[in-house]
GUDOLUM-431827 format. One line per field, with one value per atom (N, C-alpha, C, O): residue number from 1; residue in three letters; atom name; y, x, z. Coordinates in steps of 0.001 Angstrom, whole numbers, plus 500000, padded with zeros to 6 digits. Last residue first. Layout:
% residues N
n = c(NUM|...) .
res = c(ALA|...) .
atom = c(CA|...) .
v = c(Y|...) .
u = c(X|...) .
w = c(Z|...) .
//
This chain:
% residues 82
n = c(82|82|82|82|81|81|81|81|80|80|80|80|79|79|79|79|78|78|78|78|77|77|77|77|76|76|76|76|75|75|75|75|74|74|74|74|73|73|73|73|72|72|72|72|71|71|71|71|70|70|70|70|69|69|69|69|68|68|68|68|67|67|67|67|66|66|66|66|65|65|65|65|64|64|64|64|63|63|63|63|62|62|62|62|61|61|61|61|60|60|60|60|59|59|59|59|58|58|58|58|57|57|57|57|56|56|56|56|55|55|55|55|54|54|54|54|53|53|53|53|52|52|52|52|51|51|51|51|50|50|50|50|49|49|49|49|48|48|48|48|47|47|47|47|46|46|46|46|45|45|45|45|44|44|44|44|43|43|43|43|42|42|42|42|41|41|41|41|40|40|40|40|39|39|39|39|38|38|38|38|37|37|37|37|36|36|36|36|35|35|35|35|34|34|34|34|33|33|33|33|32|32|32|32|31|31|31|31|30|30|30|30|29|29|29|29|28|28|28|28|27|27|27|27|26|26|26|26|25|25|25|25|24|24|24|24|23|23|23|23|22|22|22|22|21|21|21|21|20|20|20|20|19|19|19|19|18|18|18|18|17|17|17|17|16|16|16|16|15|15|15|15|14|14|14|14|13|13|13|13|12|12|12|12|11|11|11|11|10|10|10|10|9|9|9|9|8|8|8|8|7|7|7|7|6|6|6|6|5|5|5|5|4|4|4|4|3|3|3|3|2|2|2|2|1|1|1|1) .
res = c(UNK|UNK|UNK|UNK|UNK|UNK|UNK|UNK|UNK|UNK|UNK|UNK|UNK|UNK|UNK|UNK|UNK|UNK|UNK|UNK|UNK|UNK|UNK|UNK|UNK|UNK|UNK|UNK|UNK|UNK|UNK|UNK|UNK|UNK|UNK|UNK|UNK|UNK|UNK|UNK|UNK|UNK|UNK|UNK|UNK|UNK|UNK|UNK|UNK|UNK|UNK|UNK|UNK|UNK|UNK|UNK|UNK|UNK|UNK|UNK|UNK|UNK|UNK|UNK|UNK|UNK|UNK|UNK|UNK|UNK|UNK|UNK|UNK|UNK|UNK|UNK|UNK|UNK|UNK|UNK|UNK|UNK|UNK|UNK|UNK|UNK|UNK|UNK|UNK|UNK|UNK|UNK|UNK|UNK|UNK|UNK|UNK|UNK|UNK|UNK|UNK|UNK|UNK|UNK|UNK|UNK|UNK|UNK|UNK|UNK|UNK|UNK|UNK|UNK|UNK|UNK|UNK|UNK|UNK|UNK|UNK|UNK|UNK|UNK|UNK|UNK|UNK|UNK|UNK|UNK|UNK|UNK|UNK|UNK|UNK|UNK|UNK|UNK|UNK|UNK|UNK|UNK|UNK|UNK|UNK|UNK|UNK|UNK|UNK|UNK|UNK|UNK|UNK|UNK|UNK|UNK|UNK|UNK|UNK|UNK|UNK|UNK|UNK|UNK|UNK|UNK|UNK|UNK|UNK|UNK|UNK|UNK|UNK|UNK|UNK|UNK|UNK|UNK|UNK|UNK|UNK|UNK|UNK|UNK|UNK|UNK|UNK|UNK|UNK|UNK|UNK|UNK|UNK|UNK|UNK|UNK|UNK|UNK|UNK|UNK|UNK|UNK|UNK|UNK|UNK|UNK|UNK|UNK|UNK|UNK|UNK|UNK|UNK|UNK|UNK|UNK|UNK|UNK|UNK|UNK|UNK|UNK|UNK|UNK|UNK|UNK|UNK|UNK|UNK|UNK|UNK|UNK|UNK|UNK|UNK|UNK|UNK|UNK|UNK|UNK|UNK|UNK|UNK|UNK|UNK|UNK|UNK|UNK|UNK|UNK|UNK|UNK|UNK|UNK|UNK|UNK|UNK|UNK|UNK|UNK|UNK|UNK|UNK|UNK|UNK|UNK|UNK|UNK|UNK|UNK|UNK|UNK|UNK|UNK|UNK|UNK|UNK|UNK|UNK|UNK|UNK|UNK|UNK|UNK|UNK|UNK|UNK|UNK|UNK|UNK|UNK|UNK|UNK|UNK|UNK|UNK|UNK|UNK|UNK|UNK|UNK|UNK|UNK|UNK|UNK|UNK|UNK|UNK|UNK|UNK|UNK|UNK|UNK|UNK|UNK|UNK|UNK|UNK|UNK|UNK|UNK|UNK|UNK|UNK|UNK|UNK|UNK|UNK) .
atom = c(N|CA|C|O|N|CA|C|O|N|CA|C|O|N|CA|C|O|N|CA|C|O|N|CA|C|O|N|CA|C|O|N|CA|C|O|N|CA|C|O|N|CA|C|O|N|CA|C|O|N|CA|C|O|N|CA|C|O|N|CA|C|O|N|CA|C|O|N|CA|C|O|N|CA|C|O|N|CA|C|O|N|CA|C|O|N|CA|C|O|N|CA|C|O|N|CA|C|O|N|CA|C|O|N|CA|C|O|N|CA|C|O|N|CA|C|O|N|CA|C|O|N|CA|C|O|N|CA|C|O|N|CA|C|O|N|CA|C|O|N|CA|C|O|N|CA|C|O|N|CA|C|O|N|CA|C|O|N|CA|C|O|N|CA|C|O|N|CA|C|O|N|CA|C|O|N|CA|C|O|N|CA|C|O|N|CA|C|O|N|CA|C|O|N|CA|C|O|N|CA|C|O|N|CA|C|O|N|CA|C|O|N|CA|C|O|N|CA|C|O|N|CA|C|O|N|CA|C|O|N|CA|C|O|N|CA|C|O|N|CA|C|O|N|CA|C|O|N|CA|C|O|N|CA|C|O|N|CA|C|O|N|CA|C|O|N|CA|C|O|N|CA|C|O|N|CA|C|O|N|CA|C|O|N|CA|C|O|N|CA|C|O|N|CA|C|O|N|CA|C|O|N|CA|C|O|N|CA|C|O|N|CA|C|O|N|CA|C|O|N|CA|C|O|N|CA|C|O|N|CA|C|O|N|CA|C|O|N|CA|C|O|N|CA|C|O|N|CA|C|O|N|CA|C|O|N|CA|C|O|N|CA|C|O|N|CA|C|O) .
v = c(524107|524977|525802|526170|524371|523500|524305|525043|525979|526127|525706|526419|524124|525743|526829|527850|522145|522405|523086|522881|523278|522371|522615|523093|524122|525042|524484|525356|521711|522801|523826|524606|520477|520162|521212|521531|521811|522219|521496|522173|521147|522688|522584|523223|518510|518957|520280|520594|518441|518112|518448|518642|519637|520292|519624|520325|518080|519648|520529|521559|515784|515783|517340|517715|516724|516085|516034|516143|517699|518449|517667|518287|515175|516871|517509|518107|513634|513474|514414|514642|515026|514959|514629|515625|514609|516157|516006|516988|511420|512291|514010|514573|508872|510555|510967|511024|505849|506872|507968|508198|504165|503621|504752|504493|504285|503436|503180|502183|507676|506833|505731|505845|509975|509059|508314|508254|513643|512813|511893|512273|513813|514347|513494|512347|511105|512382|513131|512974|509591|509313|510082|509893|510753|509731|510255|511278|512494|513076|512029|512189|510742|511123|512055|512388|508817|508368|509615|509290|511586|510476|509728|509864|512872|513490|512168|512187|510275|510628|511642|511537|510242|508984|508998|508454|512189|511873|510490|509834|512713|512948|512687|512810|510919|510225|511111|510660|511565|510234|509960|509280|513840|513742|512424|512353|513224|513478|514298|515169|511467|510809|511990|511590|513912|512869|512490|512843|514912|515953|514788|514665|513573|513585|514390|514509|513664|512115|512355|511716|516288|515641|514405|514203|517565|516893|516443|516299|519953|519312|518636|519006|518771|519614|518545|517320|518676|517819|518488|519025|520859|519485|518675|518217|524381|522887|521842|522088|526344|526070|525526|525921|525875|525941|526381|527579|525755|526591|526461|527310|524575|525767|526383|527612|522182|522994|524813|525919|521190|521551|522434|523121|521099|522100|522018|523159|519284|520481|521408|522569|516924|517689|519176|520105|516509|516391|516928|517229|515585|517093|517820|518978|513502|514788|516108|517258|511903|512370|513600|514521|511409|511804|512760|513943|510722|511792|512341|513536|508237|508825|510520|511434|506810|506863|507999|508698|506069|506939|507471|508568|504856|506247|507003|508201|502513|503118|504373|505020|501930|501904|502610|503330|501904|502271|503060|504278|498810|500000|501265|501970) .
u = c(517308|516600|516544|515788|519109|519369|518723|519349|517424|518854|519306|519723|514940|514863|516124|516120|515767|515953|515464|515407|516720|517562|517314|518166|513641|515325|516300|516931|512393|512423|512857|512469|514107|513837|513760|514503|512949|514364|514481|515011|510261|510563|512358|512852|510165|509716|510127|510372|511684|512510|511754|512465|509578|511028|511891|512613|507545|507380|508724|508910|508225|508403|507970|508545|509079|510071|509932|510905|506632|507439|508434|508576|505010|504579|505627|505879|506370|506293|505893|506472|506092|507362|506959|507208|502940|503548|505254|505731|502691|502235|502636|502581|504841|504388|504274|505098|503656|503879|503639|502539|501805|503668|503946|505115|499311|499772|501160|501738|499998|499326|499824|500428|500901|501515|499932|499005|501102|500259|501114|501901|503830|502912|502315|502573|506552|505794|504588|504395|508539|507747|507180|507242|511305|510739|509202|508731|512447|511439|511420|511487|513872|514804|514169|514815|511793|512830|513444|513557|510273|509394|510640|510767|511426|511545|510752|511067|512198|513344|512816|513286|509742|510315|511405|511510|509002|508461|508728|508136|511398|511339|510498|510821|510797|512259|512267|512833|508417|508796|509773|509692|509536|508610|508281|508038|511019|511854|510598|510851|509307|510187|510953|511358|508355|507448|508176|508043|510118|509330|508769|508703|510238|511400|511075|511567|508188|508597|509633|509822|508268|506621|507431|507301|509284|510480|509398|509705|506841|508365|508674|508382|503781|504682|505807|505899|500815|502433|502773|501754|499995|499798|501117|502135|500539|499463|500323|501529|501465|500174|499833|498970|503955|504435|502694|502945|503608|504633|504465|505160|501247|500797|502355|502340|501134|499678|500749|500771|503223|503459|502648|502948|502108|503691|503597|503947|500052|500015|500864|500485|501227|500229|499870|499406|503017|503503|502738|503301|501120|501979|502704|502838|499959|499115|499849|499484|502250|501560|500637|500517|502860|503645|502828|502936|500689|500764|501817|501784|500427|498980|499566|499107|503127|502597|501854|502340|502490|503608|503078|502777|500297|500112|501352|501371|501403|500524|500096|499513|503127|503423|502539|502911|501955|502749|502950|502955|500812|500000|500863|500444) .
w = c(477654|476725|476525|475626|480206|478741|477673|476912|481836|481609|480156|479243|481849|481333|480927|480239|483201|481920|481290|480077|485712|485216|483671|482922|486563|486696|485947|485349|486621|485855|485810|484939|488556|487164|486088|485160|491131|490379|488800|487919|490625|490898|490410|489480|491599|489928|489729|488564|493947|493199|491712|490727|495242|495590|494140|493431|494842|494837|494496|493848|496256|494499|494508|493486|499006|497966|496905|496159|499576|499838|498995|497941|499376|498398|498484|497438|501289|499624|499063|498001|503767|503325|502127|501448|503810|503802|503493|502925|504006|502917|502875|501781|504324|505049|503927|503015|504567|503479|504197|504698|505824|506116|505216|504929|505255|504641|504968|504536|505845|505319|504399|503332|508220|507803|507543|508351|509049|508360|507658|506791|511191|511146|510488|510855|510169|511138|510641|509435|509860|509815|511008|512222|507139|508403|508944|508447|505430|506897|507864|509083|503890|504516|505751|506745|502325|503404|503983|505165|501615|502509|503039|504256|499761|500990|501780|502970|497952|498876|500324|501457|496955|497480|499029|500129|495924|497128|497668|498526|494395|495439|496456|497637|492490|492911|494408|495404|490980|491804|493117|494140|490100|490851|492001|493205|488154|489259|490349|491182|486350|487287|488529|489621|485297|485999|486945|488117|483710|485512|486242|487465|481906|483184|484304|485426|480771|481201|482451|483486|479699|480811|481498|482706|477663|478966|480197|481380|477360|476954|477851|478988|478372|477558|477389|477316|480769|480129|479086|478653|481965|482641|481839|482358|481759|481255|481647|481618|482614|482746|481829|481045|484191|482824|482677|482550|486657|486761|484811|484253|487528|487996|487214|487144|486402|485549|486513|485974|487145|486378|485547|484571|490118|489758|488741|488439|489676|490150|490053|489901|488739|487797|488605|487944|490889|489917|488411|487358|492784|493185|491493|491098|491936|491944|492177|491931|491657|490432|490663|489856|494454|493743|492157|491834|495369|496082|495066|494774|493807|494096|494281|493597|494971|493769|493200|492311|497758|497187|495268|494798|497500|498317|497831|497550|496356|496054|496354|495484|498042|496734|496043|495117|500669|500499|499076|498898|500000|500000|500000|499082) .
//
């Protein structure tokens, strides 16, 4: 379950930073915002540990905060490139 909550929280943060910073949902380079959406609510969820709202074994305020943090520099990254 986990897998799933990670998942869920990742993608919605992940359609939200991108409707709100480019304003629309997928564009250029959609595949790699995706993943580094992934990769943070992966990472802020291991590296918060397990506080405030936990679902399923998943801190849901460290994963918004990790793929938030990490789709946000992405698109610093390749707004550079581009």
């Amino acid at each position: 379950m986990f897998w799933v909550m990670w998942a869920i929280v990742s993608l919605v943060v992940w359609g939200i930073t991108n409707l709100w910073m480019t304003g629309q949902v997928t564009g250029r380079n959609w595949w790699a915002s995706l993943i580094a959406a992934l990769v943070g609510g992966w990472l802020g969820d291991w590296l918060l540990g397990d506080w405030l709202w936990v679902v399923a074994g998943f801190n849901v305020i460290a994963g918004v905060i990790g793929s938030g943090v990490f789709n946000w520099l992405w698109s610093l990254v390749s707004k550079q490139k581009g």
